[in-house]
C-alpha positions in Angstrom: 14.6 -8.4 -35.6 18.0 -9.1 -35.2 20.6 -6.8 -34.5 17.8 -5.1 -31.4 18.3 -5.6 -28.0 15.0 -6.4 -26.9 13.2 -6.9 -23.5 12.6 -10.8 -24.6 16.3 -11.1 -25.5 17.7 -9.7 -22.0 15.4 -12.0 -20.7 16.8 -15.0 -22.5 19.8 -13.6 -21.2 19.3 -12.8 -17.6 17.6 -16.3 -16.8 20.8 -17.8 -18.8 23.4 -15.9 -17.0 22.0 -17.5 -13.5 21.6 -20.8 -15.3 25.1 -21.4 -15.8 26.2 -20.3 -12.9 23.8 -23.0 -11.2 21.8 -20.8 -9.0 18.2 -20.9 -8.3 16.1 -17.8 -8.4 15.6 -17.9 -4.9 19.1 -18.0 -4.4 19.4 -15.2 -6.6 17.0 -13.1 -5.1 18.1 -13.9 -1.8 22.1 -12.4 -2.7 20.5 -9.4 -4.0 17.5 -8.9 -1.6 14.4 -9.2 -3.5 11.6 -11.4 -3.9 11.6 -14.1 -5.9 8.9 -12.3 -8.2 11.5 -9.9 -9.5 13.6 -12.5 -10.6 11.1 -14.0 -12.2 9.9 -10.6 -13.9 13.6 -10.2 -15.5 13.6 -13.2 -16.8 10.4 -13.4 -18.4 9.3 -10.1 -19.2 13.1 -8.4 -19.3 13.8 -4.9 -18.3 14.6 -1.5 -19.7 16.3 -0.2 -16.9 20.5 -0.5 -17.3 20.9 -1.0 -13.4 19.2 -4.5 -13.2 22.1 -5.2 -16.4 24.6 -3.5 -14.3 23.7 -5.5 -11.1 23.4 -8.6 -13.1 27.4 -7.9 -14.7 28.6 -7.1 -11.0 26.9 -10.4 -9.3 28.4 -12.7 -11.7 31.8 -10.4 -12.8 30.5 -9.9 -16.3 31.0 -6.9 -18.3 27.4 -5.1 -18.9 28.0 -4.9 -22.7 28.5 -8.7 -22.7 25.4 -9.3 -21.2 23.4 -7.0 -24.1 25.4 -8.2 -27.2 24.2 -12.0 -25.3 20.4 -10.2 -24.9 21.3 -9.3 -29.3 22.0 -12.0 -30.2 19.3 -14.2 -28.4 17.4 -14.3 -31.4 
């Protein structure tokens, strides 16, 4: 439905933010130490927990509303 932030939208999102800025998950989860499988977790299965958005806007110097109008309007 559009208009919801859902967890398949942040998803979209999450895995599109680290995209562009040409890292790998493992990269990824090696700046933030965690395992790869969390990376993969966000972006396939999204999240419902505002720090992982918050982490995501500090690691690449986005602004946390950004990244959930993106996760909006992923559909």
């Amino acid at each position: 439905m559009k208009g919801q932030i859902t967890r398949e939208g942040l998803a979209r999102a999450l895995k599109k933010i680290r995209v562009d800025n040409h890292l790998t998950q493992q990269e990824l989860a090696d700046m933030i130490y965690c395992d790869i499988r969390q990376i993969r977790r966000y972006e396939t299965e999204g999240t419902d927990k505002l720090a992982v958005v918050n982490m995501y806007a500090e690691m690449f110097d986005l602004s946390s509303l950004s990244i959930l109008s993106m996760a909006q309007d992923a559909f």
